[in-house]
C-alpha positions, 0 to 999 in steps of 0.5 A: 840402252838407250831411251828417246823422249819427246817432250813439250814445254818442259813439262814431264806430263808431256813426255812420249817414249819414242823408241829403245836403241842399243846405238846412240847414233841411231837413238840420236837420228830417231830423236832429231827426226821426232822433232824435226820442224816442230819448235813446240817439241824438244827431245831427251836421251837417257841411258840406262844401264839395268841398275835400279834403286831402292823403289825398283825404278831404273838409273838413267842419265841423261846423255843429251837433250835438245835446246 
């Protein structure tokens, strides 16, 4: 699974989830679309794959992000 984020300045309060893809074809389009014509935004792509950690909370790798 793959998870798009939109977020501004670096900051991780900034960050919206913008959809879940199965695709990482389609999750990139969806993410350069996010941000397109916006120099303030940047996107990131994580992938997950159901494992979790000690807490609970979801592993993700980051798979691409955005300059």
């Amino acid at each position: 699974m793959f998870h798009v984020i939109t977020e501004r300045d670096y900051s991780e309060f900034s960050r919206k989830q913008i959809g879940e893809y199965t695709d990482f074809d389609k999750a990139l389009e969806a993410a350069q679309k996010a941000i397109a014509g916006r120099d303030d935004l940047r996107y990131i792509i994580e992938q997950t794959d159901g494992h979790v950690d000690s807490y609970g909370n979801q592993i993700v790798t980051v798979v691409a992000e955005s300059d």
